[in-house]
Structure formats: structure tokens, C-alpha cells
C-alpha positions, 0 to 999 in steps of 0.5 A: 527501564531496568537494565539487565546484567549480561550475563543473564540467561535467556529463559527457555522452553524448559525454564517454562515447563518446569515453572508450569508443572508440565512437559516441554511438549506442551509448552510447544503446542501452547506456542503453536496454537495447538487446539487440542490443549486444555484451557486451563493448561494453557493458562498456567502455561501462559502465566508461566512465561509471563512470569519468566519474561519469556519470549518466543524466538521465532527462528527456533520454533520455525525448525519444528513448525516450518513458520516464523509467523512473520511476513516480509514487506519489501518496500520503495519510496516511503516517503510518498503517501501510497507507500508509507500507507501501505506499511502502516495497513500490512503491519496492522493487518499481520497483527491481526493475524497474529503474525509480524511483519519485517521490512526491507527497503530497496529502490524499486527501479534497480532490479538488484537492490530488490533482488538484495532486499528479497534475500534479505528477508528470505534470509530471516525465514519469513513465511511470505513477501508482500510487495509494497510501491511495486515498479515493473522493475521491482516486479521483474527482478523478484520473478528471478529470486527462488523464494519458495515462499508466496509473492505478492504485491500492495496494492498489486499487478494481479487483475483484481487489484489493477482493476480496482485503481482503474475503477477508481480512474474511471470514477473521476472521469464519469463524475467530471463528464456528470458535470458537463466537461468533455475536454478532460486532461491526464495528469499521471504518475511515473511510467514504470509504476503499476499503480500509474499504468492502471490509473491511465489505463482506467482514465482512458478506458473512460474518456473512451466509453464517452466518445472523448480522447484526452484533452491533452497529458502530461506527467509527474513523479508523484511529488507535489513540486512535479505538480507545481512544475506542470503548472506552466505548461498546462496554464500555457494549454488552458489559454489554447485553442479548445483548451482542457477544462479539467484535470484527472490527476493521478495522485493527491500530491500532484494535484496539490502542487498543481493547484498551488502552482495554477494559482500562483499563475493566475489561474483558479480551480474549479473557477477556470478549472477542475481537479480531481485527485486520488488517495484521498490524502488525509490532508485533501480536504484541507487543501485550498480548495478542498480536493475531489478525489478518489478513496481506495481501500487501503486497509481491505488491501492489506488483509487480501494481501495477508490472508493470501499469503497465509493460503485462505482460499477465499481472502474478502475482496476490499470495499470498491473505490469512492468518488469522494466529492469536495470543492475542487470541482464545478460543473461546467 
């Protein structure tokens, strides 16, 4: 990598122009996306900011154009699968889109670390806020910022987002009553995370439209150690009176630890017990036994949420949720 004397001067607008043979207005329109600019002019305009090593500054052009072209991603908990996603499909979906993206971190549950965060990004002129691992908190606490920009959440508190986790839930039940259980237990994620609430309300919507309560429910934090520390008391359910015969667990990392932590009790899935997951973890069909779960569609999420930020009145919906079958269930 060749190193730069300080004293360089950034090359500008009318180092361009010059270089190019046209006016700083047209190099403008060139940066803007203008559509009414000759395919040839564009071209030398191009080659001279190639040349040049020119780089757009992005808070300079937005005092003309009223956009930086980039989205702010205020983001919790990117050390869990759901998350950590999530970025990585927003980033590829702003590109896409010909936008950036720049990101925030906060914790989700203190309404002024998000608040702090927001401002952070607002700060910097992004053109929209997406909202990734949102928490009721996190939720509360932006409804309080005067962002004058668009708001939205991945993989979202509006209706069609919720109802597709609660699909996918439901998914899990049917297929476990398919295979002849009807005393189905809820493994669900934190209480104050959207994603969770959906997920149970999904589950029970479900067991309901089968005649069926929850054979019981316990839960965890998403991690797969608070999988592993539900083992004992679900092992000391299983060996009750009319005990659960499978699990709707509300993530794939909990399952994981759930099933570890069942076996090292002596208990073995889908022998004694059935368990189907959610995410569709890149890792789940590796798992011992390769997990049943439940597949969203992550990447479809992630453009909904840029096109909507960009104002399209018609964003394409994501593909629906899929039951992914693999050996962690049996029927009954």
C-alpha cells in the first residue's frame, strides 16, 4: 500500500471538471445519478475521477441533494445468530441499492443507550434508521428521538413482519401434531424481544387451532448455555405425569444447548423427545441430531427494509417461512 505525504490535497469537484473538459455542474449531476446526461459525458466524467483518485464526500454532496446515500443501522446483540444476520443482509441489500450503510451499537434494554445511539447516526446525516434485534425498550426509546428521517425495524414490530415469525412458529407446531404429538412444550426466547413475542404468540395461536395448551413453558435468553440450563428441569418434566413429548424452541442455539444438555442426562431426541429449532442456524444440520427448524427469509427482510426506507410504495414482501425437516424430530 503506497502511503501519502500529508500535505496532499484532496482532489474536488473542479480538479474533475478540469480534468474531464466539462463544468462542475456536470460532474454534480454525473455524482447524482442525473438522467439526463450523455452516456459519453458520463464516461469521461467517470475516468476522470478514477484517474484523479476522487472520492465522493458524502456529507458535502448531501447540502445539494438533501441525502448522504447511506442508512444507519442501529444494532443489539451481535453476538447472537439473529442479529449478526441481519447486519450482514442490510449491508448487502443497501449495496444493492447503491447506498451504505453505517452502524451503531447499543444495548437494546437501556432506552438511553439507544436514544445515544440514534443521535449518533442521525448526527452523520443518514437518509434512514433501520432497527436490528429491536427490544420493546429499543422501540420505546426511538419513538422519543425527533429523527426526521424513516424508522424501521429487522425483522420488525409492524404486522406483516411479526406475522411472518408467527408463521413460522405455527409451522413447527403443525408439523409436530403431523407427527401425532399433542403434548408440545414452549422453549421461548427473552420477554422483552419482539422476535420472542411473536414466536409464543405464533405457537400458542397453533396449539389453539388444535385443541392443545402448552404442555408446559420455560425460558431462555437465546444462548445456547440457557438451552443447556433448562435441561434439568424439562428432563425432571419429561419423567412426570403426562409429560411433554416435544419442544417448540424458539431459536436454534437454545435447541442446541437443549439437546446437549438432555443427553448428558440421559435423555435422547427425537428418541424420547422431539425438537424443532428456528433460524435455520448455518450450523443446524450439523447438529447431533441434525435440527428440524424453521427457515426465515432474512435476506427478503433486509431489502423490504431498504426499499421502505427509500420510499418505494410497493417493497416485495419475503418469501414465507419454511419448515426445514431434518432428524431431531419422529413421529410419535
Amino acid at each position: 500500500m503506497s502511503e501519502e505525504a500529508p500535505g496532499r490535497l484532496r482532489v474536488g469537484v473542479r480538479d474533475v471538471a478540469a480534468a474531464a473538459g466539462v463544468s462542475t455542474q456536470t460532474v454534480s449531476r454525473v455524482l447524482n445519478d442525473h438522467p439526463h446526461i450523455r452516456p459519453e459525458t458520463r464516461d469521461r466524467v467517470v475516468a476522470a475521477m478514477a484517474e484523479l483518485g476522487y472520492r465522493v464526500n458524502n456529507a458535502a454532496r448531501s447540502l445539494g441533494t438533501a441525502t448522504t446515500r447511506t442508512i444507519g443501522v442501529l444494532a443489539s446483540d451481535i453476538d447472537l445468530f439473529g442479529p449478526a444476520a441481519g447486519i450482514a443482509a442490510l449491508e448487502r441489500a443497501a449495496r444493492s441499492a447503491g447506498r451504505w450503510t453505517a452502524t451503531a451499537y447499543a444495548d437494546g434494554v437501556d432506552a438511553a443507550s439507544v436514544a445515544e445511539a440514534a443521535e449518533h447516526l442521525l448526527a452523520q446525516g443518514v437518509d434512514g434508521i433501520v432497527l436490528v434485534a429491536p427490544h420493546t425498550t429499543a422501540i420505546e426509546a426511538l419513538d422519543l428521538v425527533r429523527s426526521g428521517v424513516p424508522i424501521v425495524s429487522l425483522p420488525g414490530d409492524a404486522s406483516a413482519p411479526a406475522q411472518r415469525q408467527a408463521e413460522g412458529a405455527a409451522l413447527a407446531v403443525d408439523h409436530l401434531v403431523e407427527l401425532g404429538h399433542r403434548r408440545i412444550g414452549q422453549v421461548s426466547g427473552p420477554s422483552e424481544w419482539l422476535e420472542a413475542i411473536a414466536r409464543d404468540r405464533g405457537a400458542a395461536d397453533a396449539l389453539a387451532r388444535h385443541d392443545l395448551t402448552a404442555a408446559g413453558r420455560w425460558a431462555g435468553d437465546w444462548s445456547a448455555g440457557s438451552g443447556a440450563a433448562l435441561a434439568a428441569p424439562i428432563a425432571d418434566a419429561l419423567r412426570g405425569t403426562d409429560p411433554p413429548t416435544a419442544f417448540v424452541v424458539a431459536n436454534d442455539q437454545m435447541a442446541l444447548g437443549l439437546i446437549s444438555g438432555l443427553d448428558a442426562l440421559g435423555v435422547s431426541v427425537p428418541r424420547d423427545v422431539s425438537v424443532v429449532g428456528f433460524d435455520d442456524h448455518p450450523d443446524a444440520a450439523f447438529y447431533r441430531p441434525a435440527l428440524t427448524t424453521v427457515r426465515l427469509d432474512i435476506a427478503g427482510e433486509a431489502r423490504r427494509c431498504v426499499a421502505v426506507l427509500l420510499g418505494e410504495p410497493h417493497p416485495a414482501a419475503p418469501e414465507p417461512p419454511r419448515l426445514v425437516v431434518r432428524a431431531s424430530t419422529r413421529s410419535r
